[in-house]
KOLGU-4560 file (N, C-alpha, C; in nm, 3 decimals, padded with zeros to 5 digits):
<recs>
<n_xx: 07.610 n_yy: 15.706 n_zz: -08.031 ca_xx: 07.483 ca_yy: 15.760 ca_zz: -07.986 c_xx: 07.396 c_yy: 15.784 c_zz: -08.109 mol: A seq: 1 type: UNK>
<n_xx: 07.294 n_yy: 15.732 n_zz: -08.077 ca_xx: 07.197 ca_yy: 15.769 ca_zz: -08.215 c_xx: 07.135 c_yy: 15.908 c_zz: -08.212 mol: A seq: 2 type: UNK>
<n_xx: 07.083 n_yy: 15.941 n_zz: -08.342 ca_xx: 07.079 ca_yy: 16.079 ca_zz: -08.348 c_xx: 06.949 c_yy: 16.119 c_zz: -08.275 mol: A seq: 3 type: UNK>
<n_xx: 06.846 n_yy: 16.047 n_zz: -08.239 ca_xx: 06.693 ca_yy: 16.077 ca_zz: -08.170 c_xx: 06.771 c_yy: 16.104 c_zz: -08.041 mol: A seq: 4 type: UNK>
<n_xx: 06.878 n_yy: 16.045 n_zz: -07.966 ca_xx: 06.909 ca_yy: 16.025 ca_zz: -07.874 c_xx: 06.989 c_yy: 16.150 c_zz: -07.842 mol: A seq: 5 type: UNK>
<n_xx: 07.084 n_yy: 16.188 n_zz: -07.976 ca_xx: 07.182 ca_yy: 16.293 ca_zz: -08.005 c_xx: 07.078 c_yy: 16.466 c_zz: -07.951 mol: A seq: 6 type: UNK>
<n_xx: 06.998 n_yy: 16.426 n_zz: -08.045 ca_xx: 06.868 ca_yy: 16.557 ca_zz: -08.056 c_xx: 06.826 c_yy: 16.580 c_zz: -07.888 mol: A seq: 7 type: UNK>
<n_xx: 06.781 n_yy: 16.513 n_zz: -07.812 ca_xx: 06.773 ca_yy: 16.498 ca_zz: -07.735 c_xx: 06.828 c_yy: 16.543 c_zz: -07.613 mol: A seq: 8 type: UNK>
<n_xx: 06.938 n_yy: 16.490 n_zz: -07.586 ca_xx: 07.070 ca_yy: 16.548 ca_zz: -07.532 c_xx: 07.069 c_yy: 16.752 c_zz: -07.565 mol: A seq: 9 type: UNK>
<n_xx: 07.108 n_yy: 16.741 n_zz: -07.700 ca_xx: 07.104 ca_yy: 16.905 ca_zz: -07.723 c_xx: 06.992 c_yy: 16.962 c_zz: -07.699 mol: A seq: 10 type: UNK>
<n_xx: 06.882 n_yy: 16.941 n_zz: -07.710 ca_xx: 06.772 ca_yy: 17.007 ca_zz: -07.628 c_xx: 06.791 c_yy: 17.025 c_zz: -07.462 mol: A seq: 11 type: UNK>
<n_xx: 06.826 n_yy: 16.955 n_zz: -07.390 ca_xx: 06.840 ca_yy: 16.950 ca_zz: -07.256 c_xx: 06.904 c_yy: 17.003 c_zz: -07.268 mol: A seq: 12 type: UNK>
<n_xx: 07.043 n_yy: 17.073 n_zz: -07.364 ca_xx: 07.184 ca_yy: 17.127 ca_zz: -07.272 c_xx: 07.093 c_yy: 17.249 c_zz: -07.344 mol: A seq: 13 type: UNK>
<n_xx: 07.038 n_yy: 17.277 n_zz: -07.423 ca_xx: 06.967 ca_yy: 17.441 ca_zz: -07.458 c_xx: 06.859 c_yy: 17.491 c_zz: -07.398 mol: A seq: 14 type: UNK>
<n_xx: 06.774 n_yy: 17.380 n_zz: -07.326 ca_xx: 06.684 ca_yy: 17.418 ca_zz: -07.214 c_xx: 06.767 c_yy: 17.482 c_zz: -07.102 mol: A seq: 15 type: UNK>
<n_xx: 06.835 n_yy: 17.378 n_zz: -07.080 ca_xx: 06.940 ca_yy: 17.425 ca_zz: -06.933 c_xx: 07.056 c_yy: 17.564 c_zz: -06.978 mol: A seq: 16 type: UNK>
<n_xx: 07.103 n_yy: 17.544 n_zz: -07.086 ca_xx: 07.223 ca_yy: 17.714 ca_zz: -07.063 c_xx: 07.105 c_yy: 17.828 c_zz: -07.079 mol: A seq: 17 type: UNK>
<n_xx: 06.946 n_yy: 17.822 n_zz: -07.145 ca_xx: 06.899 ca_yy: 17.924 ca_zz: -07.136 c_xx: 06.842 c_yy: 17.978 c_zz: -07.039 mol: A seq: 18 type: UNK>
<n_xx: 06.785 n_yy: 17.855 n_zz: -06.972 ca_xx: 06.726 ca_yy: 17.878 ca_zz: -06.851 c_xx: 06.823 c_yy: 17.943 c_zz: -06.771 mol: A seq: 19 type: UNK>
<n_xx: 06.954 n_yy: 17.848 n_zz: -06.722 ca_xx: 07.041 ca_yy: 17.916 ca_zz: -06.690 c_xx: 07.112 c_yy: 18.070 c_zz: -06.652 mol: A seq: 20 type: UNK>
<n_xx: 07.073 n_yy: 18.112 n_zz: -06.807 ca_xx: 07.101 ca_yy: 18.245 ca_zz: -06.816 c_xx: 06.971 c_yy: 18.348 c_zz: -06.803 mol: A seq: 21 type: UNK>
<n_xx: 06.839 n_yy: 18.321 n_zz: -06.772 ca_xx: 06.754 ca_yy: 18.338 ca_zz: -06.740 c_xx: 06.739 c_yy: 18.388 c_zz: -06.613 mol: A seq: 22 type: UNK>
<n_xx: 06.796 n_yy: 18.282 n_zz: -06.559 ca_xx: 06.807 ca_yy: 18.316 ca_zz: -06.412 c_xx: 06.906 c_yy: 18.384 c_zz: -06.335 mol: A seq: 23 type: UNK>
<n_xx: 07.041 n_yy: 18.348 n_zz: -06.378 ca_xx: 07.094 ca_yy: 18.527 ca_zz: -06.353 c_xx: 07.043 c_yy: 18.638 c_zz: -06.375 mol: A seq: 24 type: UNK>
<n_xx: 07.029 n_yy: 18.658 n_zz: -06.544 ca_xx: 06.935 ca_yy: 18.768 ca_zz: -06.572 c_xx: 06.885 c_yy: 18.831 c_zz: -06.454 mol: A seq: 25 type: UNK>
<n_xx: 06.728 n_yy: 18.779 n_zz: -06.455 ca_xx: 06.609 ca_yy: 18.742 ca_zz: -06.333 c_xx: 06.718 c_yy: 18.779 c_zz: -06.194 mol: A seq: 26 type: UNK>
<n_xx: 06.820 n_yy: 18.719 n_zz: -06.127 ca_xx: 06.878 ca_yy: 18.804 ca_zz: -06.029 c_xx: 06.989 c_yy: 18.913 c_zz: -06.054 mol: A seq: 27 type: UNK>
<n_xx: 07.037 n_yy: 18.927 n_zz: -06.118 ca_xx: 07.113 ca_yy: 19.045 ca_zz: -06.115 c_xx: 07.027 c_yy: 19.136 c_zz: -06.076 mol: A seq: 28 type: UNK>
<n_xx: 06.864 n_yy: 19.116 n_zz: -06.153 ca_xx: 06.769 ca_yy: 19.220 ca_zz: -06.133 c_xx: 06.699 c_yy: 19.249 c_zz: -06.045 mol: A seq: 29 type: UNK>
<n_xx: 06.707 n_yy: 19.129 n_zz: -05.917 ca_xx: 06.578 ca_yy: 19.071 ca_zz: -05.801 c_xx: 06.591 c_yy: 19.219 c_zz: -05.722 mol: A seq: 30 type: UNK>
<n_xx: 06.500 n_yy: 19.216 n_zz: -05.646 ca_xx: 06.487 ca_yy: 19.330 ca_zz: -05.577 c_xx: 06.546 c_yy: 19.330 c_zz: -05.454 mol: A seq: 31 type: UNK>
<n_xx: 06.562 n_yy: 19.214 n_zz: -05.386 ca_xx: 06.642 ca_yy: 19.202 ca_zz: -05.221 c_xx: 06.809 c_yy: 19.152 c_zz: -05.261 mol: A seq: 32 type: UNK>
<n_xx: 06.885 n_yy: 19.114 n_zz: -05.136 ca_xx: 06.996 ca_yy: 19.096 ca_zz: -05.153 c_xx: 06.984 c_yy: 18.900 c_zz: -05.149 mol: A seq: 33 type: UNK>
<n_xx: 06.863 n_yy: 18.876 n_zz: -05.117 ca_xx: 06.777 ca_yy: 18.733 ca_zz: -05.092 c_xx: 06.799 c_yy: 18.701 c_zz: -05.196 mol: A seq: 34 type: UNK>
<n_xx: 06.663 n_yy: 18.761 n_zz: -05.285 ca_xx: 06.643 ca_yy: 18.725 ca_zz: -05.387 c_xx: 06.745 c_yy: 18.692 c_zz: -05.485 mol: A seq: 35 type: UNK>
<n_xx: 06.822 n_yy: 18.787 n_zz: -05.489 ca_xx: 06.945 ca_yy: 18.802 ca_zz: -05.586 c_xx: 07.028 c_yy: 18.702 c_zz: -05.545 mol: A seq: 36 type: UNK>
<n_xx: 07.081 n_yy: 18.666 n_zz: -05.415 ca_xx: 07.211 ca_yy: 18.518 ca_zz: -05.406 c_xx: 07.146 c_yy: 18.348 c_zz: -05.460 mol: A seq: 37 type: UNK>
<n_xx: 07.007 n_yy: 18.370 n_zz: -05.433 ca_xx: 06.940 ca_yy: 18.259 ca_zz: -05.444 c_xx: 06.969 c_yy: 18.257 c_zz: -05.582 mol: A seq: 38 type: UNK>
<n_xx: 06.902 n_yy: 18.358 n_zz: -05.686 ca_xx: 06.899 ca_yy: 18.310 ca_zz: -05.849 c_xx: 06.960 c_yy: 18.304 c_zz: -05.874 mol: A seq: 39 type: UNK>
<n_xx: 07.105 n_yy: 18.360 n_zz: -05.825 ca_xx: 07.231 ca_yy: 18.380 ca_zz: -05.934 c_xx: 07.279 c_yy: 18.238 c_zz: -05.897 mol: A seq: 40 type: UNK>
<n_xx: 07.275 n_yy: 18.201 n_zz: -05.765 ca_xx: 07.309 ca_yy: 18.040 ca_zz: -05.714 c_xx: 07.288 c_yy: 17.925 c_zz: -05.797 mol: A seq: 41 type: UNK>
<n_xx: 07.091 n_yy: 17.968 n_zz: -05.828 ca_xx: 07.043 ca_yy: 17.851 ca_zz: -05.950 c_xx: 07.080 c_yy: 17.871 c_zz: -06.054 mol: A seq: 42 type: UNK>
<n_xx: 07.105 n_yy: 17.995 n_zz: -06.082 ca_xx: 07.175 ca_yy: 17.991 ca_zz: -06.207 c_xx: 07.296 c_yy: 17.946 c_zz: -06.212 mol: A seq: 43 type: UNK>
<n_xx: 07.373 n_yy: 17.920 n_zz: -06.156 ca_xx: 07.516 ca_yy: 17.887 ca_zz: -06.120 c_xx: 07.500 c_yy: 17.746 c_zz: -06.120 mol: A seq: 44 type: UNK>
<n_xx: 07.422 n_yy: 17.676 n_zz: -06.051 ca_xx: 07.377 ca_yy: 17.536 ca_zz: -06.068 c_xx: 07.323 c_yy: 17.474 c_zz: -06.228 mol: A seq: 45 type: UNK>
<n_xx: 07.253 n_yy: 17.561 n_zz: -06.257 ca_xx: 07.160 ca_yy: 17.499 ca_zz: -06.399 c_xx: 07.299 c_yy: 17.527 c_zz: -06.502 mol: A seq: 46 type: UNK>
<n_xx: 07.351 n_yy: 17.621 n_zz: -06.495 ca_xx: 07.481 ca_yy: 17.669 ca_zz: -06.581 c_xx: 07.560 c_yy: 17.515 c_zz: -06.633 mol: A seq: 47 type: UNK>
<n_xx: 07.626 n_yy: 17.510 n_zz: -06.463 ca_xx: 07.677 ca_yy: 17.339 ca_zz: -06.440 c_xx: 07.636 c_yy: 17.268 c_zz: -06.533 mol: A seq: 48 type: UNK>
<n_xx: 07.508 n_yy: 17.252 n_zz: -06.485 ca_xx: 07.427 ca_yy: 17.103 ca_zz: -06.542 c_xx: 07.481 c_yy: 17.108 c_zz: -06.706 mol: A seq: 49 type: UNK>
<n_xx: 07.421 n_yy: 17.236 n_zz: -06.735 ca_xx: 07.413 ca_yy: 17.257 ca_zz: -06.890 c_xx: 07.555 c_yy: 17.196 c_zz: -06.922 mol: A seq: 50 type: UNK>
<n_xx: 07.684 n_yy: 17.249 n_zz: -06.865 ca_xx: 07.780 ca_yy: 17.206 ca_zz: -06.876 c_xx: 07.797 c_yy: 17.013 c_zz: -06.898 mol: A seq: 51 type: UNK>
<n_xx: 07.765 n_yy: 17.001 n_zz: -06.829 ca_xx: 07.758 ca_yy: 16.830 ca_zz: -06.765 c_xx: 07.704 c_yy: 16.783 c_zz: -06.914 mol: A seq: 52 type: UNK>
<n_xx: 07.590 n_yy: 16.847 n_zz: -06.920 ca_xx: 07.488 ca_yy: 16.765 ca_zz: -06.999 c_xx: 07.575 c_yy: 16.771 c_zz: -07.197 mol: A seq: 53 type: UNK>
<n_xx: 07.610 n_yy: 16.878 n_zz: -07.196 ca_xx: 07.696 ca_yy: 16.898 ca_zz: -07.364 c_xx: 07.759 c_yy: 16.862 c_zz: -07.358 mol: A seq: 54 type: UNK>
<n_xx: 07.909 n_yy: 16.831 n_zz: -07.246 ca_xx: 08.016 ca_yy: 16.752 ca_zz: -07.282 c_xx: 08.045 c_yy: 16.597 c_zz: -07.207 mol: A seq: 55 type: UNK>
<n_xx: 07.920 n_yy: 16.560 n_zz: -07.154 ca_xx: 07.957 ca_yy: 16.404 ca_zz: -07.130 c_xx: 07.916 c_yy: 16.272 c_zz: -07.218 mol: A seq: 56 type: UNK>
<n_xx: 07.845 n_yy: 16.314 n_zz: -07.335 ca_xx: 07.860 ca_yy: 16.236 ca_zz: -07.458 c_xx: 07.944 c_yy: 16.250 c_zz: -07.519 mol: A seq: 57 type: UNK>
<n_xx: 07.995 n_yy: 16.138 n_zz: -07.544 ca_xx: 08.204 ca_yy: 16.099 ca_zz: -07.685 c_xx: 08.069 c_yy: 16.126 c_zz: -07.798 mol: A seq: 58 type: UNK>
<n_xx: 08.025 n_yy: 16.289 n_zz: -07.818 ca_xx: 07.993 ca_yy: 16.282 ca_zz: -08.032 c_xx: 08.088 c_yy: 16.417 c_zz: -08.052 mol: A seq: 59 type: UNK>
<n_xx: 08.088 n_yy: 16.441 n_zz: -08.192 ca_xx: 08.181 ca_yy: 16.489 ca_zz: -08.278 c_xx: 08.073 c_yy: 16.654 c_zz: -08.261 mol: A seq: 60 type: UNK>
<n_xx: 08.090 n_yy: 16.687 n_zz: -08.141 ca_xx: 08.016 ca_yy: 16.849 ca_zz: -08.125 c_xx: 08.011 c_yy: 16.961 c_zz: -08.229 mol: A seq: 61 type: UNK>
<n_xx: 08.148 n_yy: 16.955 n_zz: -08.279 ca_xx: 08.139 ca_yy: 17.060 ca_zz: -08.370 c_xx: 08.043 c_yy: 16.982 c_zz: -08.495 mol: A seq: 62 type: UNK>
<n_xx: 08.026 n_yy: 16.898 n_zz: -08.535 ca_xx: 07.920 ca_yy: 16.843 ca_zz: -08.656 c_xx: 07.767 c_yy: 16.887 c_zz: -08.573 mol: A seq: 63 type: UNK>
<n_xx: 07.741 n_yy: 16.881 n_zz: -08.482 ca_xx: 07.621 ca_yy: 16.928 ca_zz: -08.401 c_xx: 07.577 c_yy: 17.039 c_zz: -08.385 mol: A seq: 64 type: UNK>
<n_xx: 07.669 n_yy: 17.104 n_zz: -08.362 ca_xx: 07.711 ca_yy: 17.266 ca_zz: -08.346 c_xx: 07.566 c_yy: 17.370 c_zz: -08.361 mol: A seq: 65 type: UNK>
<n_xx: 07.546 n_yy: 17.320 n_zz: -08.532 ca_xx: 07.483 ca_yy: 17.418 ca_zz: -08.618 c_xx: 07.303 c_yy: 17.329 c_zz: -08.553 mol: A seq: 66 type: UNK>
<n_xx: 07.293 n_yy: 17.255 n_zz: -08.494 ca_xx: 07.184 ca_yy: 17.176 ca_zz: -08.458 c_xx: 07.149 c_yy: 17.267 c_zz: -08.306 mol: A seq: 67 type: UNK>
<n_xx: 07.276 n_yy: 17.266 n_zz: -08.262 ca_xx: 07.260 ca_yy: 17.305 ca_zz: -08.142 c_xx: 07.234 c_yy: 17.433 c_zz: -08.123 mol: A seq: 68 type: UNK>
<n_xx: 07.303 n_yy: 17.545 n_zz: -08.224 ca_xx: 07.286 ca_yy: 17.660 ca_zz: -08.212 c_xx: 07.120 c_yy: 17.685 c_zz: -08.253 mol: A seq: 69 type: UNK>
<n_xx: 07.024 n_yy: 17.635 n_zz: -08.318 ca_xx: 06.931 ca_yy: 17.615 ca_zz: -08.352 c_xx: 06.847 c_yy: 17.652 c_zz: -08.272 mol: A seq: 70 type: UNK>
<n_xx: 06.849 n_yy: 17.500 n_zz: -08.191 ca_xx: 06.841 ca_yy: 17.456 ca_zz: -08.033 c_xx: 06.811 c_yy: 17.536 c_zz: -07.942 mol: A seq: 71 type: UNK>
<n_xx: 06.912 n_yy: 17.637 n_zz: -07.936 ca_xx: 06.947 ca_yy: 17.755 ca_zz: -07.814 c_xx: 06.870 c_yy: 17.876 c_zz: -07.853 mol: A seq: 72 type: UNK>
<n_xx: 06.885 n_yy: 17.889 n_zz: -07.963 ca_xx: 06.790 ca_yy: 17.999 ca_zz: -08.008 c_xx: 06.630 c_yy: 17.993 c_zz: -07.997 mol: A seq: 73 type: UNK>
<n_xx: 06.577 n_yy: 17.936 n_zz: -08.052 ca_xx: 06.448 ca_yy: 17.891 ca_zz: -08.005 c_xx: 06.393 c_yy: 17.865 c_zz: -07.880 mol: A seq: 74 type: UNK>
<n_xx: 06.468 n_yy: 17.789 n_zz: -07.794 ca_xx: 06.446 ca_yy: 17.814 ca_zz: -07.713 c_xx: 06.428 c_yy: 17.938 c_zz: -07.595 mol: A seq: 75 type: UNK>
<n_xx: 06.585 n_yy: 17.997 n_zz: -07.613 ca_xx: 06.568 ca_yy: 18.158 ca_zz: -07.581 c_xx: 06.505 c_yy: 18.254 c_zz: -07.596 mol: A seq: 76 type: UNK>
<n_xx: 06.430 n_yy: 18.191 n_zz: -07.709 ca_xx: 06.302 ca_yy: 18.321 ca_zz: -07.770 c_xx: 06.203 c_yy: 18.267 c_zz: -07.708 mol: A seq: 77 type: UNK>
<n_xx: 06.210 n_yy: 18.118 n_zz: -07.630 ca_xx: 06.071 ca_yy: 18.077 ca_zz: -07.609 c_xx: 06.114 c_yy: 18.153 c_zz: -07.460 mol: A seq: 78 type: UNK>
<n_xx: 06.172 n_yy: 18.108 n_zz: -07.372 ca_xx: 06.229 ca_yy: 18.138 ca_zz: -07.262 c_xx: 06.172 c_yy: 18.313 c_zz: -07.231 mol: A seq: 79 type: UNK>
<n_xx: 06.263 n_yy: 18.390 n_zz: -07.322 ca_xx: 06.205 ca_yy: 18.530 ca_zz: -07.329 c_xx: 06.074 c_yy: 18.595 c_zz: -07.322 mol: A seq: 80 type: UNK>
<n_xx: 06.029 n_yy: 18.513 n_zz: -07.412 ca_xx: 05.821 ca_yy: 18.547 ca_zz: -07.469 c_xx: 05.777 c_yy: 18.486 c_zz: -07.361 mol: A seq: 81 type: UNK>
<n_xx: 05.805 n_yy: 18.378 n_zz: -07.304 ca_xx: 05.724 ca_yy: 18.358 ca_zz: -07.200 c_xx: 05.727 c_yy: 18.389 c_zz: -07.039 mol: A seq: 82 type: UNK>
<n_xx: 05.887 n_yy: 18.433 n_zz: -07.032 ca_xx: 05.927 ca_yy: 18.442 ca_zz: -06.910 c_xx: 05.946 c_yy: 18.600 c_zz: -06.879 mol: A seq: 83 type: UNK>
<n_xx: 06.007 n_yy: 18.655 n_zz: -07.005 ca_xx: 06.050 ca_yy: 18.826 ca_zz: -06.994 c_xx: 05.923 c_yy: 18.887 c_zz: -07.057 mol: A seq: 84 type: UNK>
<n_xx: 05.815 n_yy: 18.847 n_zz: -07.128 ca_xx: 05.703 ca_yy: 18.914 ca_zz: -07.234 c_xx: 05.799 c_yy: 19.014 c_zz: -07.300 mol: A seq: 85 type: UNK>
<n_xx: 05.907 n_yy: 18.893 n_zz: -07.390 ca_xx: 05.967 ca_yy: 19.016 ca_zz: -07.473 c_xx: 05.930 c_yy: 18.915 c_zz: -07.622 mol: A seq: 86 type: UNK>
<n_xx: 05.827 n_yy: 18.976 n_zz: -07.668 ca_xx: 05.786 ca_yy: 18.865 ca_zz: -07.789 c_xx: 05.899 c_yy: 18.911 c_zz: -07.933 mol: A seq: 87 type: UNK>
<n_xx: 05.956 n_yy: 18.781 n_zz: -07.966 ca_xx: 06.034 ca_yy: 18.855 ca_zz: -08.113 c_xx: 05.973 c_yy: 18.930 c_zz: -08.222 mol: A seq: 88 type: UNK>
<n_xx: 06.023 n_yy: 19.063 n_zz: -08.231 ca_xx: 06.037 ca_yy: 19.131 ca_zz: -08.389 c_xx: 06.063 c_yy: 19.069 c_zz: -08.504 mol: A seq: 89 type: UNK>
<n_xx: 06.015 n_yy: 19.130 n_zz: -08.606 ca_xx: 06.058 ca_yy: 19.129 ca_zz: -08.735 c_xx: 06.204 c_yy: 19.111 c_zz: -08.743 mol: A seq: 90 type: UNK>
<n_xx: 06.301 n_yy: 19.192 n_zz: -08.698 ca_xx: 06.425 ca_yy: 19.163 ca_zz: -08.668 c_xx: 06.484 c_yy: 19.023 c_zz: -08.650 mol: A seq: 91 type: UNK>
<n_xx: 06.410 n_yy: 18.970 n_zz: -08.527 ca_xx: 06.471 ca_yy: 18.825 ca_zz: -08.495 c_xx: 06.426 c_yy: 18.731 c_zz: -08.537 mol: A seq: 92 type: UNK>
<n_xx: 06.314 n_yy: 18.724 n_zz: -08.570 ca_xx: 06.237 ca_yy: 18.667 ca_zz: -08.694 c_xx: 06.313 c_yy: 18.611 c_zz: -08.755 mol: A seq: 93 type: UNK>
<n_xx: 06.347 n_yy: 18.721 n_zz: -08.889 ca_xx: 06.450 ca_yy: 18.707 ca_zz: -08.999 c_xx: 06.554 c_yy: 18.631 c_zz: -08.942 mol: A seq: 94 type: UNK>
<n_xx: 06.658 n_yy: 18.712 n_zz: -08.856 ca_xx: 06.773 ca_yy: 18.666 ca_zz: -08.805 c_xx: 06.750 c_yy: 18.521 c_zz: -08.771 mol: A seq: 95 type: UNK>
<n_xx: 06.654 n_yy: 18.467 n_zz: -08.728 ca_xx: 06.642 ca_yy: 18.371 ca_zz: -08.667 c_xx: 06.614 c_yy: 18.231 c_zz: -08.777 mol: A seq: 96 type: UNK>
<n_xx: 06.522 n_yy: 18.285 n_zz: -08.870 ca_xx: 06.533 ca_yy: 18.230 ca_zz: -09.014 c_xx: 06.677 c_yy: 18.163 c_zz: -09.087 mol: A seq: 97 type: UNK>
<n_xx: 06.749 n_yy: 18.259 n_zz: -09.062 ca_xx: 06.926 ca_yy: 18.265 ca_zz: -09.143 c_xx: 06.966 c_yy: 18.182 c_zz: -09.031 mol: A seq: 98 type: UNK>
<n_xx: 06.925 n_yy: 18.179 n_zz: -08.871 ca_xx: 07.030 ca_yy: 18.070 ca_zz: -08.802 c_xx: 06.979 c_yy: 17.951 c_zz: -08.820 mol: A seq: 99 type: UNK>
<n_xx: 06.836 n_yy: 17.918 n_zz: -08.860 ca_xx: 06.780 ca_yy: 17.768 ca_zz: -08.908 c_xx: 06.856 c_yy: 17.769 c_zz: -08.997 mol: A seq: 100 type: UNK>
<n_xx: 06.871 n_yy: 17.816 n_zz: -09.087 ca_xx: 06.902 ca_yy: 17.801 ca_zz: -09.228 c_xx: 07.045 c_yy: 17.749 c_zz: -09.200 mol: A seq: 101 type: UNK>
<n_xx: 07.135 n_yy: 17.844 n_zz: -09.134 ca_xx: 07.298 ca_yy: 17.839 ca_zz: -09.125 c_xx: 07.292 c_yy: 17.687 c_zz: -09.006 mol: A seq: 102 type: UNK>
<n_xx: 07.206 n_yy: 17.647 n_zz: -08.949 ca_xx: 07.202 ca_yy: 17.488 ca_zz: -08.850 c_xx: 07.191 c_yy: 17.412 c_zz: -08.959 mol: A seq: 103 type: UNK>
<n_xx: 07.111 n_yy: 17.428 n_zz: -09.019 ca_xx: 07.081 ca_yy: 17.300 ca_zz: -09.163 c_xx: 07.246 c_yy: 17.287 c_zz: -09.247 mol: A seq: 104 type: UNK>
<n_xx: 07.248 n_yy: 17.432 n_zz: -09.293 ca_xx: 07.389 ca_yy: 17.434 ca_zz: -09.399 c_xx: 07.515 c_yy: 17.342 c_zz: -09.291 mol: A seq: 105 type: UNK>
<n_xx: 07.518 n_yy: 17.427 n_zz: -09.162 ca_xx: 07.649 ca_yy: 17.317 ca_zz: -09.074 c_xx: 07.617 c_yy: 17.141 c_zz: -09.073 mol: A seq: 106 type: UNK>
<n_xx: 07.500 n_yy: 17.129 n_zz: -09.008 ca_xx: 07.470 ca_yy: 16.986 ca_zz: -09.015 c_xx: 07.467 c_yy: 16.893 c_zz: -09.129 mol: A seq: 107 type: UNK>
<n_xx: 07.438 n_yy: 16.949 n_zz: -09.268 ca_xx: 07.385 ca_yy: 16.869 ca_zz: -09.327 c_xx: 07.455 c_yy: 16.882 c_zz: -09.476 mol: A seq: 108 type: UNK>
<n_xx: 07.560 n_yy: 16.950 n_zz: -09.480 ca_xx: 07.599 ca_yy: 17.004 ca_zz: -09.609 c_xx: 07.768 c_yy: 16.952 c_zz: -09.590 mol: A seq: 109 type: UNK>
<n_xx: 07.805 n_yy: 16.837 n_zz: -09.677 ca_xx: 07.925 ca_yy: 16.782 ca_zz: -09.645 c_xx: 08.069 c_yy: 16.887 c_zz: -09.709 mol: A seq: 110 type: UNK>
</recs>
């Protein structure tokens, strides 16, 4: 698998486990007993997918790992700020700095 293709792939499985977990979130919290079987359901579904989607390419995951964790993070902060209006701190900022940093050092540092 080529790596545009590789990149790719890990974006979809970090769209999908965040969303994922988004949406439990979102029902654990719903206000009816409706609301709540439905999200935790999609979440239970998108969970899957996410599943599906990270381990049905033959690549060497753990070399990805630090790409992927990247991946998930960013996204989750996007997920959050836009979905929870929980915009990142100074805190995660930083933190979030050191996990680019620690994706580059896994990926790219033999």
């Amino acid at each position: 698998m080529n790596l545009a293709l590789s990149l790719l792939c890990l974006l979809l499985a970090a769209i999908l486990e965040a969303s994922g977990d988004a949406l439990v979130r979102a029902g654990l919290h719903a206000a009816t007993s409706a609301a709540k079987a439905g999200l935790l359901a999609l979440g239970a579904a998108v969970l899957f997918a996410y599943g599906c989607a990270v381990n049905a390419p033959s690549w060497d995951f753990g070399r990805l790992l630090g790409v992927y964790v990247v991946l998930f993070f960013l996204v989750a902060q996007l997920i959050g700020w836009l979905v929870f209006h929980q915009r990142p701190g100074n805190g995660i900022l930083i933190g979030g700095a050191f996990i680019v940093a620690g994706g580059a050092i896994v990926s790219f540092v033999q």
